[in-house]
Phi, psi and omega in degrees: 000135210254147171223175187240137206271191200310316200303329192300315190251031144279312162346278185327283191295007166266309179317318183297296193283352185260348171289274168017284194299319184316303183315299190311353182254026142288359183219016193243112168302153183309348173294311194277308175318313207311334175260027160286141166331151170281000172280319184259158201291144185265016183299165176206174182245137183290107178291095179317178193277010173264001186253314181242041191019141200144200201238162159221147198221165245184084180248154200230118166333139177261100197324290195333322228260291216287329194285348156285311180314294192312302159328314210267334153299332138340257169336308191305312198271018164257313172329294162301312147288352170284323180265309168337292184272035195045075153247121186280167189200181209190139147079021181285113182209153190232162136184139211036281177220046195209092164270165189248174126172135201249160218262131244258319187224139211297004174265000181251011194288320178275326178287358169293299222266288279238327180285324191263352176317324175296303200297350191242037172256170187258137157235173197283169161191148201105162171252029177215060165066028186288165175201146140311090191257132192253012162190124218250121126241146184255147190237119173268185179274319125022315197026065147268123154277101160239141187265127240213119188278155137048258211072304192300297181312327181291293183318292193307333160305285181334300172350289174312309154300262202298334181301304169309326171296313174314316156318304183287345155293286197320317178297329184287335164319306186300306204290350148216073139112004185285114168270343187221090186227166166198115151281114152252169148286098171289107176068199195269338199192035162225171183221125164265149180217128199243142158208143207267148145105193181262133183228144158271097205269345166296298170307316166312318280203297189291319177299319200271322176280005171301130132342279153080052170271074200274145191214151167213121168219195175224154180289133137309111163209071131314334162188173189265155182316316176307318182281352188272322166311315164330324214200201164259136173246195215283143184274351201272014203215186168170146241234107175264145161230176189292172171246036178260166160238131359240160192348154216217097183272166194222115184298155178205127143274154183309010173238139172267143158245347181230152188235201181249007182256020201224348185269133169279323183194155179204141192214136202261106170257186176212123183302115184319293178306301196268338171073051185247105166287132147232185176235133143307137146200169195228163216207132149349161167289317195304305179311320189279352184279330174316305197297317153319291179334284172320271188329303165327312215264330201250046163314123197043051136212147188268153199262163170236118170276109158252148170226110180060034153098026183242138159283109203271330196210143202214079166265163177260121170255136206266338175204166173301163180259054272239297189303341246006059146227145157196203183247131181253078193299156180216183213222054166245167166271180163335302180296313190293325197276288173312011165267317189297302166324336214253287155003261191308323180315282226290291214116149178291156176265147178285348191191140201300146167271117151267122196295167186227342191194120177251124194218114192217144198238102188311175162273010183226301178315335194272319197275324176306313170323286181334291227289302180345275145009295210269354167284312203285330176298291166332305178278002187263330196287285161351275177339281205296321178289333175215063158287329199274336193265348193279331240217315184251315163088230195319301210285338145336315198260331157291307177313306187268038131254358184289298200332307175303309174300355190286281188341296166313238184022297175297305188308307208286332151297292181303319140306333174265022159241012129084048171293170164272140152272123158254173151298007176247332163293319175291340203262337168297315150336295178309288182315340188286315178305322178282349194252292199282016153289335190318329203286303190304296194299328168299313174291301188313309203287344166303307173286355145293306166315292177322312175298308183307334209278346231061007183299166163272114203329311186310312196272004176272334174298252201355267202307000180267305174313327192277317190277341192248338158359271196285353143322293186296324150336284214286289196312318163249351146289011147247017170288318160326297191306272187334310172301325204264343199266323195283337179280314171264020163229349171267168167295210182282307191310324193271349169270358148296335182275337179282315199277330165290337183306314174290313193278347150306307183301270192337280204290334173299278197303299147332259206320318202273012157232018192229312162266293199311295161319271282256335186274292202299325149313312156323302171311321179299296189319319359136276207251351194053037216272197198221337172237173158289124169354198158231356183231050147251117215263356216282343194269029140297340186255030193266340142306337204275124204228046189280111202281106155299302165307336172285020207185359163279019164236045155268299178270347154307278183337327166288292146351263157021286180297281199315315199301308198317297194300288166310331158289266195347302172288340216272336184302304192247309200273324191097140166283147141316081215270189193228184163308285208316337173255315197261004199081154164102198220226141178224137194208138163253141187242174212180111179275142190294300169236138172071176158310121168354114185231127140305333170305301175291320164338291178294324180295292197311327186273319165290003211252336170253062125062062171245030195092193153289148161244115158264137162213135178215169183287133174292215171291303193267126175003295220274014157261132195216146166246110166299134141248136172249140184254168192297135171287004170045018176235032170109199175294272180343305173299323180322306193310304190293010141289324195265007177249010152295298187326290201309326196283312175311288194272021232266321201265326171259000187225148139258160207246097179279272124348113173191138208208129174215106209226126175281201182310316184277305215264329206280006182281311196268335145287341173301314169269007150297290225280329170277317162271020173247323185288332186305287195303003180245359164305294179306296201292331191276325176302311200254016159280295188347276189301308185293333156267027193208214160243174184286304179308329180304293224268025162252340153301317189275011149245017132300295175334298182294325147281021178267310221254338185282323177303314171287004185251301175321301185316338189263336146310299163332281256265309195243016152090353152356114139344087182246132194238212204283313192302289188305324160332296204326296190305335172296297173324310201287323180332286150346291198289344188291337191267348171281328163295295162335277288264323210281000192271291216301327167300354197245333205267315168306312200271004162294294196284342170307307191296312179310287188241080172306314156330317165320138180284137189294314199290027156239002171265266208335287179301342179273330152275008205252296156332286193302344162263009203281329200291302184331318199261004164248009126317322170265334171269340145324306157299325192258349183265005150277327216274288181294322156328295183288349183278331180298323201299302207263321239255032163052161192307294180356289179260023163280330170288308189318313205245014147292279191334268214317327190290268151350299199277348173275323166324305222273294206291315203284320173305300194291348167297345180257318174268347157237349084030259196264012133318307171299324157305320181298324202306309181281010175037069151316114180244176201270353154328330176295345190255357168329320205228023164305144165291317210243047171307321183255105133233181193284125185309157168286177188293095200306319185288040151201126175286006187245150176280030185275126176283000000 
């Protein structure tokens, strides 16, 4: 009889209690945390924005910006070394990334080259002593010179630019009034921005892509901008417009004497009497001594206020400007001039942000989730115990409580990485309950085996333990695989689904060798039994002497038809793809009185000539789902459609939902979304074979592209949505049906070892039987599991867990029906397993004649 020694189960129960405290500091106020030891971590797990509502939103640096920049500084530093060596010169033109300028006179073409050296020298970059050369020149015999910014320069620009942006996002979040947000960098040259809570998410949107770049300069005026359009003008100049509509051109010179980097404080007022918006601002010493300067010299002439390269103000000065502060009228409303205020205070962005995918959540919709969420989670809980107390009785009752501590555990992991809950994370949950008695039902039913053969109770538990160890193993890394590939290919919400899906996988496999032993060894020490219970009801199917194999080339065949059939629609008819693969804008609306009308919607929406529109009615009346289709003129337009909508339906609807995704993000999810079902194909094919053979690990990713095809096929069919979300669930399908595939395949390569002899399609049935309680138990469970997430888990997550419901149906056949047929196909013999690692076990039992272990 085997025991756990004291230290090992004090061990166990500090783990059980530092879970405890952690999960509990999800229910606790910062007061009440506050007095937890300083040792243990305060993390708490975080509610996404589909759970407590706010927006996340997806900005993409604008090359073009940097790629100007880089240029027009360029010029600027030949313009200048060039005079610097008295070298005359003619034709100084930039245009993209390519400058010109021929040098007047041919004894100066080398003190020209000689002068610009600096600008064509390499700088370092990396981190492993790599350089840059960040402008090539080339020399004609002419002597023209050109100069060619980069790829290398760019990129590093582009770098640059989101590493400086990021400070000027967080301020301007903070600065309005958002408390509970978070910026990071994505990749080389995007910024996420999550802010939590009720977001006024268009004004959120305007603030943050602004430049929001102030200049103070003076007009040319030498002629007026219209005649400058005419004809040419001064190179020392350059032809600007208003920010009126419509536009104003305006001559403007090319030097700034005051920036937005010389203002000390800038503040938006409103004239009591005239309702007259201004901007107040006050200025650094450098600025207001420029600023004096300036004024002092160019008395009744006018200065140019630029914002972001537009003329925000054209005043005339009537006396010099002394103090450096004054008042700027400007042509905003109220909101606009303290939104502009809020900019300049914050510092300018080095380059425009463009949103790329906008995902936004009301605070009543997040809150309808929740409840949904943690309802389905109860009845999914409920079900499944008590399936388990049906089936097992006593030991039943040891399973849902390791369920609960598995449970406890996944919270107190996810506080402690401080994860996001999303609503696709809770439906991770939901499914870890239907999935993770499969650990408890493997182990019993090995000690029911063990118990059958005549062994003495104590030790067919030991040895059930001992045995179903690398099964369960084997069985959840490839739920694992999947989840970790889902995680680097989903958005924010389907990475909240992975990582519970994974801290499920981890604490089930836990729990079920450590607590779940650790009770069932009590109870022996405890009660002594001598059998296994009598009211464990699982040997009904211990009879069961089912020829599967007789009826596979009935059910390949069929297999077959359909898979054949569903590429074919899937080839000519297509998915309903979502935003999320096609681009364009998906809006859930909520009528402020009486009922949705989709009729009207669509007339109204149609009117602003942004494509097609579908709006059809939800469940409840007073609900409608917009599809807007991709505007096909880039990032921008998406935005500028979906800020039409808001302005249409903005007085009669709320807006619960809206998802916007341009051209660039929905392409990269599409090739995320194609090399992540690839790449956990491959990875899981080449754990199979290394713990099994090649025939194993090419049946179960038959098996597995079996259940990806039908599943496609239940999209065609029935017309589904297919988004990010249908990843998932196709992945999870997968790792689920791999998991069956890797049980019932662990049972093959036992009885391989055993009865070398054995003709295969009757070892293929006899393993398949003896595993038959397990695999209709566990898919019992999650597909109760998944039932209540479809029943409760609200519209959102209801297409997930219909799909999941089918890949779970689709995976527990092919794991019987295509799985292991394809062995017979490869003509397995029991030789492949020769140089098995888990090769030496124990021969059966002379008292039992079955090949059940």
């Amino acid at each position: 009889m085997f025991r756990f020694s004291r230290l090992k189960t004090v061990l166990i129960w500090i783990v059980v209690l530092v879970a405890v405290l952690l999960a509990a500091s999800n229910l606790l106020s910062e007061k009440q945390l506050s007095l937890f030891p300083s040792w243990l971590p305060h993390n708490r797990i975080a509610l996404g924005p589909d759970l407590q509502g706010g927006s996340h939103l997806l900005f993409k640096v604008e090359r073009a910006d940097v790629v100007k920049e880089r240029l027009e500084s360029t010029v600027g530093d030949i313009r200048a070394r060039l005079r610097k060596a008295n070298i005359r010169y003619t034709g100084l033109t930039g245009n993209d990334r390519t400058v010109t300028v021929k040098i007047t006179d041919a004894g100066q073409v080398q003190a020209a080259t000689d002068a610009l050296k600096e600008l064509t020298s390499a700088t370092a970059s990396g981190l492993f002593g790599g350089s840059t050369q960040n402008v090539i020149l080339q020399q004609a015999d002419d002597g023209q010179l050109t100069l060619q910014i980069s790829d290398a320069s760019i990129a590093s620009g582009i770098a640059a630019a989101q590493e400086q942006s990021l400070e000027v996002v967080r301020k301007r979040v903070a600065a309005l009034g958002a408390s509970d947000f978070a910026v990071r960098p994505i990749g080389s040259d995007r910024i996420d921005v999550q802010v939590l809570g009720s977001v006024d998410v268009e004004r959120l949107k305007n603030i943050l892509s602004e430049p929001a770049k102030l200049s103070v300069r003076m007009l040319d005026e030498s002629m007026s901008g219209q005649d400058a359009l005419s004809g040419r003008w001064p190179a020392t100049s350059e032809v600007l417009y208003s920010l009126d509509d419509p536009p104003v051109p305006y001559l403007v010179d090319r030097t700034d004497f005051v920036t937005g980097k010389n203002i000390v404080d800038v503040q938006s007022s409103v004239d009591a009497e005239t309702q007259a918006v201004s901007i107040s601002y006050k200025l650094d010493a450098a600025g207001t001594e420029r600023l004096a300067q300036m004024t002092r010299q160019n008395i009744g002439r006018h200065l140019a206020i630029l914002f972001d390269d537009q003329v925000m103000a054209a005043p005339l000065i009537s006396a010099p400007i002394l103090g450096g502060s004054g008042s700027i009228p400007v042509s905003f409303t109220e909101e606009g001039a303290q939104d502009l205020a809020l900019m300049l205070r914050t510092g300018a962005l080095p380059a425009t942000l463009t949103t790329v995918e906008e995902r936004s959540i009301s605070p009543a919709l997040g809150l309808e989730s929740t409840r949904a969420g943690l309802l389905s989670a109860a009845v999914a809980a409920l079900l499944v115990v008590g399936l388990m107390f049906a089936f097992y009785r006593g030991l039943g009752v040891i399973a849902a409580l390791s369920l609960v501590l598995n449970l406890v555990l996944i919270f107190a992991v996810l506080s402690l990485i401080g994860a996001t809950l999303t609503l696709p994370g809770i439906a991770g949950i939901v499914l870890t309950i239907g999935m993770a008695v499969d650990a408890n039902v493997l182990i019993y039913e090995r000690i029911r085996e063990e118990a059958k053969t005549g062994r003495p109770f104590s030790e067919a538990v030991e040895s059930g333990f001992s045995r179903a160890f690398m099964t369960i193993f084997d069985a959840n890394v490839t739920i694992f695989i999947a989840s970790v590939i889902l995680y680097y290919l989903g958005n924010e919400a389907v990475r909240g689904f992975a990582v519970t899906l994974a801290a499920g996988i981890l604490t089930t496999v836990f729990t079920a060798f450590t607590l779940t032993r650790w009770i069932v060894v009590t109870w022996l020490h405890r009660r002594h039994p001598r059998h296994l219970p009598k009211d464990v009801h699982t040997g009904i199917f211990d009879r069961a002497n089912i020829r599967f194999m007789g009826i596979r080339r009935y059910t390949f065949t069929v297999s077959a038809a359909l898979s054949i059939a569903a590429m074919l629609a899937f080839a000519m008819l297509g998915t309903n793809l979502g935003v999320d693969f096609a681009g364009g804008s998906l809006v859930e609306v909520k009528a402020k009185q009486g009922a949705a009308d989709p009729a009207d919607i669509r007339a109204r929406l149609g009117d602003l000539n942004i494509g097609d529109i579908d709006a059809d009615r939800l469940g409840d009346a007073s609900l409608a789902v917009i599809r807007i289709q991709a505007q096909g003129g880039g990032e921008n337009a998406e935005q500028s459609a979906m800020t039409l909508v808001r302005d249409e339906l903005g007085d009669d609807y709320d807006f619960r939902r809206v998802e916007v995704v341009g051209p660039a993000v929905s392409w990269e999810l599409t090739r995320a979304a194609t090399l992540g079902v690839l790449a956990s194909l491959a990875v899981i094919l080449v754990y199979i074979w290394m713990r099994f053979a090649w025939q194993f690990a090419v049946g179960a990713v038959i098996a597995a592209l079996h259940d990806i095809i039908l599943t496609l096929g239940l999209f065609v069919v029935t017309g589904m949505e297919f988004n990010v979300t249908s990843i998932a669930a196709i992945l999870t399908v997968v790792g689920y049906s791999l998991n069956d595939t890797v049980v019932v395949y662990d049972r093959m390569r036992e009885n391989l070892k055993r009865y070398r002899k054995m003709p295969l399609p009757i070892l293929i049935d006899a393993s398949i039987n003896q595993t038959l309680s397990r695999t209709v138990l566990t898919a019992a469970t999650t597909l109760l599991a998944l039932a209540a997430l479809c029943l409760f888990g609200g519209e959102i997550i209801r297409p997930f867990a219909f799909v999941m419901l089918f890949g779970v149906a689709v995976g527990t056949f092919s794991s019987i029906y295509i799985a292991a047929p394809v062995l017979i196909v490869f003509k397995l013999r029991p030789d492949v397993l020769d140089n098995d690692p888990d090769k030496k076990v124990t021969e059966p039992d002379a008292r039992s004649g079955n090949p059940a272990v």
